[in-house]
C-alpha positions in Angstrom: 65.3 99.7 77.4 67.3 99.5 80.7 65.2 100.3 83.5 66.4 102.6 86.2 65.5 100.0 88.9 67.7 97.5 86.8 70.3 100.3 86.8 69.9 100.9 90.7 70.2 96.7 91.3 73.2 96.6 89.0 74.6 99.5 91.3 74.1 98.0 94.8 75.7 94.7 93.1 78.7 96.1 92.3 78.2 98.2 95.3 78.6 102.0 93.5 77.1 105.0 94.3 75.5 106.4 91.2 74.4 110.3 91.0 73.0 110.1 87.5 70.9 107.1 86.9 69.2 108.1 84.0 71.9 108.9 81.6 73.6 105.5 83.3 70.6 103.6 81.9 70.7 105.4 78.6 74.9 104.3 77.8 74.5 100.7 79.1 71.6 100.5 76.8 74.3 101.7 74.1 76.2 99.1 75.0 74.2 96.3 75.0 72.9 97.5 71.3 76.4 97.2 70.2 77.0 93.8 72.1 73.7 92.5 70.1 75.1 94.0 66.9 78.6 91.9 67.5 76.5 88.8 67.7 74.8 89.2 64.8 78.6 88.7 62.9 79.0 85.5 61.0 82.4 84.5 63.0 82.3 81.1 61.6 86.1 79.2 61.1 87.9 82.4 62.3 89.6 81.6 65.5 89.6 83.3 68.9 92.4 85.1 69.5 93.6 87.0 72.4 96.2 89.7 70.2 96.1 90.8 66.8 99.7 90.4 66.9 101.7 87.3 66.7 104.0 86.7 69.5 105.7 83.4 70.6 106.9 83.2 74.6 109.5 84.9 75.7 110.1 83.5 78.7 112.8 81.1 79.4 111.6 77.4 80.5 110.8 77.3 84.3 113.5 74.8 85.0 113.8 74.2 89.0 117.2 75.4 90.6 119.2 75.1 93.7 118.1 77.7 95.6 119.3 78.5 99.7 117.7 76.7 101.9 115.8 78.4 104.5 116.3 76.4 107.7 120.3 76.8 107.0 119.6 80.1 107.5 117.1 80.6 110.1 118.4 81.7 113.5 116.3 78.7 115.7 114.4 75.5 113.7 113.1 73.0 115.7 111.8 69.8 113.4 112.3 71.4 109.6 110.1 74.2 110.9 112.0 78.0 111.4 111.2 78.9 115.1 110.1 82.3 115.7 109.7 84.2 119.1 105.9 84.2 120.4 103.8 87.6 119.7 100.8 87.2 122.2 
């Protein structure tokens, strides 16, 4: 069983401010019961997967391109850097 000091530790960790500590303790001990029941599954030769659904990349192929060129732009450069007014 979750302790509440573990509960209060967990808390400051993640830097939360918890009213109900108790009942916190009570669902993360819910949680890791169901965690130990997933472990005890025999998962042998099935493999990971991130989606039950079968998708293949959409995305074109990052191919570089010509692009505009920044210093041909820039109002002041001075050695391939843009120069900018001071602030301070």
């Amino acid at each position: 069983m979750i302790q509440k000091q573990e509960v209060e530790r967990i808390a400051k960790l993640a830097r939360l401010e918890l009213k109900n500590k108790a009942k916190l303790a009570k669902e993360l001990q819910s949680i890791l019961k169901y965690v130990e029941l997933l472990n005890e599954l025999d998962l042998k030769g099935i493999e990971p997967t991130s989606n039950s659904i079968k998708r293949n990349n959409v995305m074109r192929e990052d191919k570089p391109e010509k692009g505009v060129d920044l210093l041909d732009q820039a109002p002041a450069t001075q050695d391939k850097l843009v120069k900018v007014k001071g602030i301070l």
